[in-house]
OpenMM code with the backbone's topology and positions (N, CA, C; nanometers):
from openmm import Vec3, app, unit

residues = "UNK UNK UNK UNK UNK UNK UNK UNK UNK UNK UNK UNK UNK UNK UNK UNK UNK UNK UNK UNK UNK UNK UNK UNK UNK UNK UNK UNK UNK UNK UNK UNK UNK UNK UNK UNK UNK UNK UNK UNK UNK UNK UNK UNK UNK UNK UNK UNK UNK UNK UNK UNK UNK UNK UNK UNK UNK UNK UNK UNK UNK UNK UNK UNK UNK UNK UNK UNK UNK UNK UNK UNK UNK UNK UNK UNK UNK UNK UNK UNK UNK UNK UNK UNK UNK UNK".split()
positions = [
    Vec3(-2.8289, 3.6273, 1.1069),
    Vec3(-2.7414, 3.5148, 1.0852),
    Vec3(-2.7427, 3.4744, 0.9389),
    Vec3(-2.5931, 3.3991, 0.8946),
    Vec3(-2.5843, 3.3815, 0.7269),
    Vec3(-2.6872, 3.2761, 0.7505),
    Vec3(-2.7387, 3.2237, 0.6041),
    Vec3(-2.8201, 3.0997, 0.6235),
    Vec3(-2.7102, 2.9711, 0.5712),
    Vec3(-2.7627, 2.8890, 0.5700),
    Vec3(-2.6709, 2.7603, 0.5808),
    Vec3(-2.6952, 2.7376, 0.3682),
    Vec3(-2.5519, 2.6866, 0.3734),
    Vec3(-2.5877, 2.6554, 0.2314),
    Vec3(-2.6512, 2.5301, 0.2031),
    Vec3(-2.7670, 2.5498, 0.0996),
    Vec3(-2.8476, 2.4097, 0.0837),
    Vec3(-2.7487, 2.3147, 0.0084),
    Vec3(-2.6700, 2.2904, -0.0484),
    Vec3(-2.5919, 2.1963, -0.0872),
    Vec3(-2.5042, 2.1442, -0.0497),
    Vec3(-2.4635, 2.2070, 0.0975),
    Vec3(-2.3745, 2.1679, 0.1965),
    Vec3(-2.3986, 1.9933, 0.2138),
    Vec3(-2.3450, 1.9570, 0.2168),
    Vec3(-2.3678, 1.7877, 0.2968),
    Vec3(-2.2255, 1.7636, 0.3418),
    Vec3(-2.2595, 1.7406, 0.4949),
    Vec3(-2.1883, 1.7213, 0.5732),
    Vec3(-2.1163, 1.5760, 0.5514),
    Vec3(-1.9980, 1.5759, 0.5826),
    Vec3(-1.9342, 1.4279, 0.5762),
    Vec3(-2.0010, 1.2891, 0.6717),
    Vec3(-2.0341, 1.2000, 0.6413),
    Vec3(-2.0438, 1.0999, 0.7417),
    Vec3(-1.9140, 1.0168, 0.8030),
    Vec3(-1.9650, 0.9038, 0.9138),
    Vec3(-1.7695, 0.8102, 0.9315),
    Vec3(-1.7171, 0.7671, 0.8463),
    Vec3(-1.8740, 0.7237, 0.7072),
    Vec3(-1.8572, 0.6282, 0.5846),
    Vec3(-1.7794, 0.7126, 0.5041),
    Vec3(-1.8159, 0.8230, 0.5075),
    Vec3(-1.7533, 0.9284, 0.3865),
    Vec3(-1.5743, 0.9221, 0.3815),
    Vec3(-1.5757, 0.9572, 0.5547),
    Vec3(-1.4221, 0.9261, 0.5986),
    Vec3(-1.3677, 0.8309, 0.5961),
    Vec3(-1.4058, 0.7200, 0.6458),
    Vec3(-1.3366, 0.5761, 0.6084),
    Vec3(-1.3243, 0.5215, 0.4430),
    Vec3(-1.4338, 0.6214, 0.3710),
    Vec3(-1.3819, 0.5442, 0.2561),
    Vec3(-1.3181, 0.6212, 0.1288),
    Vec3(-1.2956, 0.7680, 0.2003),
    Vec3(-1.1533, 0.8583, 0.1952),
    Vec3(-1.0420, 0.8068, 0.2062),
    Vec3(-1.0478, 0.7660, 0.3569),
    Vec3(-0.9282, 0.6919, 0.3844),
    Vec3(-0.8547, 0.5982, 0.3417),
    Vec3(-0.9633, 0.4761, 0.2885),
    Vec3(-0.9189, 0.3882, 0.1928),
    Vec3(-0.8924, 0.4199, 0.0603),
    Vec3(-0.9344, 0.4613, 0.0153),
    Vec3(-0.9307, 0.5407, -0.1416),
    Vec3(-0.7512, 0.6013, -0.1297),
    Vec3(-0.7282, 0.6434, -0.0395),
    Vec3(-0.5899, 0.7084, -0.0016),
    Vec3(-0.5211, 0.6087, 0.0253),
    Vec3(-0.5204, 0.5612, 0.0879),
    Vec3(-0.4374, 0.4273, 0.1451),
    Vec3(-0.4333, 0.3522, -0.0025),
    Vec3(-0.5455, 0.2979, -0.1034),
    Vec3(-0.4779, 0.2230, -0.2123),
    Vec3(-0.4658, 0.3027, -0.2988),
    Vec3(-0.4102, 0.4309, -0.3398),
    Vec3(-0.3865, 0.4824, -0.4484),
    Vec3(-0.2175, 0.4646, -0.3536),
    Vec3(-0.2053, 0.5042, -0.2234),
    Vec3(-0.0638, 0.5164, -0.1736),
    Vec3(0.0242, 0.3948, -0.2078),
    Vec3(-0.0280, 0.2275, -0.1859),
    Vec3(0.0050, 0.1500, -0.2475),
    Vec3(0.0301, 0.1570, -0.3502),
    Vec3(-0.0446, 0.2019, -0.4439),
    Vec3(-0.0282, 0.1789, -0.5940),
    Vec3(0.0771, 0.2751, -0.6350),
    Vec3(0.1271, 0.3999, -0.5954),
    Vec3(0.2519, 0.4711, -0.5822),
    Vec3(0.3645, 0.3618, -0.5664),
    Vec3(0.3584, 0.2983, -0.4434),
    Vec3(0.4883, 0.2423, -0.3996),
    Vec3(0.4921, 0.1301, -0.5119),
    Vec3(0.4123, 0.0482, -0.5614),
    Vec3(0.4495, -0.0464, -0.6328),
    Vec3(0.4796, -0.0338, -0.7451),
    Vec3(0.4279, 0.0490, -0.8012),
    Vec3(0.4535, 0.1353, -0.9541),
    Vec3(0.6508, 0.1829, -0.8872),
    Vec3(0.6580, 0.2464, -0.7952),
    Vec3(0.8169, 0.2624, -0.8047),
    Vec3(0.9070, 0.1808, -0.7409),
    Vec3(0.8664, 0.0703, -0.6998),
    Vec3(0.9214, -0.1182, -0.6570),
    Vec3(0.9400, -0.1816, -0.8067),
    Vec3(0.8354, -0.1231, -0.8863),
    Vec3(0.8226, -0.1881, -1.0464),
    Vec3(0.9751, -0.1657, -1.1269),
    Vec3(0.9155, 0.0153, -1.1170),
    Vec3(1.0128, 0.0396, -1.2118),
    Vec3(1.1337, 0.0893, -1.1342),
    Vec3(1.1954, 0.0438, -1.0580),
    Vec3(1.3604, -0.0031, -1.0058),
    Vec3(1.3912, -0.1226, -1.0189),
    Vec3(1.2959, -0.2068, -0.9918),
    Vec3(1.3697, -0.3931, -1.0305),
    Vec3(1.3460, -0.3202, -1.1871),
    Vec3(1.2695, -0.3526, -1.2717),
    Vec3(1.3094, -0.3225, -1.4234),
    Vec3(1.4277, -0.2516, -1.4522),
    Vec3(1.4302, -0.0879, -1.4318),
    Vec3(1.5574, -0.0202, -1.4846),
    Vec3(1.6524, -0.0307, -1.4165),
    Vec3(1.6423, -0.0087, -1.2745),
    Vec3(1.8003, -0.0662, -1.1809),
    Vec3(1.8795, -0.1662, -1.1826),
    Vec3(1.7536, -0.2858, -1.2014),
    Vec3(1.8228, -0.4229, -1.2083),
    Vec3(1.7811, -0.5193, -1.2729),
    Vec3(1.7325, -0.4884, -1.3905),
    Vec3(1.7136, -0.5519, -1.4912),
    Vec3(1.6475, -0.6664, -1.4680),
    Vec3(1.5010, -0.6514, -1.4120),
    Vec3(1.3990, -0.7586, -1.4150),
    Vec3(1.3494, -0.8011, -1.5246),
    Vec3(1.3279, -0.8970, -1.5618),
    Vec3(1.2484, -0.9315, -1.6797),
    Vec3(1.1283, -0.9335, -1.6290),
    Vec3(0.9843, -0.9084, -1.7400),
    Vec3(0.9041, -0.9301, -1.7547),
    Vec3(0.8586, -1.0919, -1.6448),
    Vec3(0.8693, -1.1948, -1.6608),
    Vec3(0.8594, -1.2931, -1.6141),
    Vec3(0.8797, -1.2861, -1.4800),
    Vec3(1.0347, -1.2265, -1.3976),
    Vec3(1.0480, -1.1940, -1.2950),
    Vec3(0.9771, -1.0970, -1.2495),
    Vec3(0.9357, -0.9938, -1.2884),
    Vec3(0.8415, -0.9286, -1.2942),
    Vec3(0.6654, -0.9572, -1.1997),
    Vec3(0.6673, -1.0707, -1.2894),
    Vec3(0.5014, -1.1319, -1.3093),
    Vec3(0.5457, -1.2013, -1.1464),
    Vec3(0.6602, -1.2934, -1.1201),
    Vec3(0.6541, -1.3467, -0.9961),
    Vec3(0.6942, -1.2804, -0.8858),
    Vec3(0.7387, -1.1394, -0.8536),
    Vec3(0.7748, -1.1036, -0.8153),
    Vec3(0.5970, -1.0164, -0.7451),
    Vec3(0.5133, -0.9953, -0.8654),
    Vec3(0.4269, -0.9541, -0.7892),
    Vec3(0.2980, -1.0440, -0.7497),
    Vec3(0.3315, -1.1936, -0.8126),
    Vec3(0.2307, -1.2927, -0.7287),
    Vec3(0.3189, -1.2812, -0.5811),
    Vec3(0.4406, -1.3039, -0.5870),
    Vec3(0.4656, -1.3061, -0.4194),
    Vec3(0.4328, -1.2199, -0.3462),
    Vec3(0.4296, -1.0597, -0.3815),
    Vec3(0.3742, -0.9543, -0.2898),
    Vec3(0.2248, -1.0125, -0.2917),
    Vec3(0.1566, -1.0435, -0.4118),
    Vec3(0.0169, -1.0991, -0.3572),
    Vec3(-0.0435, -1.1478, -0.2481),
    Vec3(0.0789, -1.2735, -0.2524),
    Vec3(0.0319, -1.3866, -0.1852),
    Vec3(0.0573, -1.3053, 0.0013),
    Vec3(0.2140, -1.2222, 0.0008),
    Vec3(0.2081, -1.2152, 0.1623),
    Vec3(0.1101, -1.0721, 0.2071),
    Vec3(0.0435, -1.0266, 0.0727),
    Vec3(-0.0556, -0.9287, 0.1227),
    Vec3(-0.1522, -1.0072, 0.2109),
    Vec3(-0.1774, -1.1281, 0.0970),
    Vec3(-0.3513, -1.1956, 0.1650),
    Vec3(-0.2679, -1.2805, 0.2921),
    Vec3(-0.1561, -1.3382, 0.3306),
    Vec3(-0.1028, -1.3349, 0.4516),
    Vec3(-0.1080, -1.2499, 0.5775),
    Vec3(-0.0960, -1.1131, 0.5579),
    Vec3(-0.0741, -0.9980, 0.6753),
    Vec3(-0.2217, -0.9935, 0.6405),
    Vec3(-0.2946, -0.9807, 0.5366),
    Vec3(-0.4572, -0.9668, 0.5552),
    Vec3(-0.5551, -1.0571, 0.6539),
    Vec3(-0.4834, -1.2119, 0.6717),
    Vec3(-0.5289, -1.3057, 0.7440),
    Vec3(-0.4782, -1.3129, 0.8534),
    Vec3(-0.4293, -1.2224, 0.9142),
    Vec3(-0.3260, -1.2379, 1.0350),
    Vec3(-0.2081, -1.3094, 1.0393),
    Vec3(-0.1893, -1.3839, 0.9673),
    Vec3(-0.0648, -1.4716, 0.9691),
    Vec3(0.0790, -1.3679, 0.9401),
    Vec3(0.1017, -1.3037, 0.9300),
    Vec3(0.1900, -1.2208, 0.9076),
    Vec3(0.2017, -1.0655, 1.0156),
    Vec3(0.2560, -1.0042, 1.0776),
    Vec3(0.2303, -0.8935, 1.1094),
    Vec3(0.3013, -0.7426, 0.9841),
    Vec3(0.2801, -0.6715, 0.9845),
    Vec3(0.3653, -0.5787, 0.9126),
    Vec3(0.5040, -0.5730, 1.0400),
    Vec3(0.4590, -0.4929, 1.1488),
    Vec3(0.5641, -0.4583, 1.2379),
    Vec3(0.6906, -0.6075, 1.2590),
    Vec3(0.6287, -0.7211, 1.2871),
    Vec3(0.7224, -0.8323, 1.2507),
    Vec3(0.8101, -0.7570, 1.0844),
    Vec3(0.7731, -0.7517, 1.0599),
    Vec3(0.8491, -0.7676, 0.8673),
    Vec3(0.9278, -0.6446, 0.8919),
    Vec3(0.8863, -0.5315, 0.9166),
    Vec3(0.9322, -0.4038, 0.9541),
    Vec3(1.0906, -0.4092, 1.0350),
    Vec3(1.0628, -0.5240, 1.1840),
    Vec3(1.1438, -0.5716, 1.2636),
    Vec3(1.2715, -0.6342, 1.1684),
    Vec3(1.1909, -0.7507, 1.0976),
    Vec3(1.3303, -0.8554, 1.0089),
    Vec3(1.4129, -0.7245, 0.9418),
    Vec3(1.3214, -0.6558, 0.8596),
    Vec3(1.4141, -0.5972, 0.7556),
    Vec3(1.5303, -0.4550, 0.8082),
    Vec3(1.5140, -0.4167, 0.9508),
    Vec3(1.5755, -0.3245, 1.0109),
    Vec3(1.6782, -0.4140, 1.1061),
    Vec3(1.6095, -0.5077, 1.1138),
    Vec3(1.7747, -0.5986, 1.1983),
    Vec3(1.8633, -0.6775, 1.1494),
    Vec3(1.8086, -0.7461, 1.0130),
    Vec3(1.9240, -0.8327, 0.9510),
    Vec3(1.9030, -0.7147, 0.8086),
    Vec3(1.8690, -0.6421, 0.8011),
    Vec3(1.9157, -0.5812, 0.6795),
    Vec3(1.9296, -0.4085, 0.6706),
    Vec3(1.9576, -0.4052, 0.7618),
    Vec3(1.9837, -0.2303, 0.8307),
    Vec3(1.8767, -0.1562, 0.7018),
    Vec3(1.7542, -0.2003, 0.7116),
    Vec3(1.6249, -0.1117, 0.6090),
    Vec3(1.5365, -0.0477, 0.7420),
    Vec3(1.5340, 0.0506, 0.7618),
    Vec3(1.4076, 0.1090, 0.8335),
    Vec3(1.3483, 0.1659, 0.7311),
    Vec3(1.1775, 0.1468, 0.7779),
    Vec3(1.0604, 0.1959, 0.7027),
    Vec3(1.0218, 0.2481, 0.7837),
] * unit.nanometer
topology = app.Topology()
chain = topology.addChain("A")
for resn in residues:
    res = topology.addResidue(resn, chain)
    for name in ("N", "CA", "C"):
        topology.addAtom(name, app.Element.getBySymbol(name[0]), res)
């Protein structure tokens, strides 16, 4: 039989869950970087609009973070009064 490689180390749940997260906020940071730069070059955000535009995503992150918000609710609004599916 081969022998096992000594430097092998197997993944733990921690390893995976914090893969997972690591993925999940770089994926955010994709989408907002190209939310950024379309209000700027598409539609001419200013700087200022800019700055409030991403305290408000702030604020309804730590909202859906506290339960007060669902995503699938928001998902719902924006596919029925605004024909957006995500």
């Amino acid at each position: 039989m081969n022998k096992t490689n000594p430097r092998r180390r197997p993944a733990t749940m921690a390893d995976v869950e914090h893969a997972e997260k690591a993925a999940h906020t770089e994926a955010i940071g994709y989408a907002m970087t190209i939310f950024f730069t379309v209000l700027f070059d598409k539609h001419g955000a200013t700087k200022d609009e800019l700055q409030v535009f991403w305290n408000e995503v702030n604020e309804l992150s730590d909202a859906v973070a506290k339960g007060y918000v669902s995503i699938s609710d928001m998902r719902n609004v924006l596919n029925k009064e605004y024909d957006i599916k995500i």
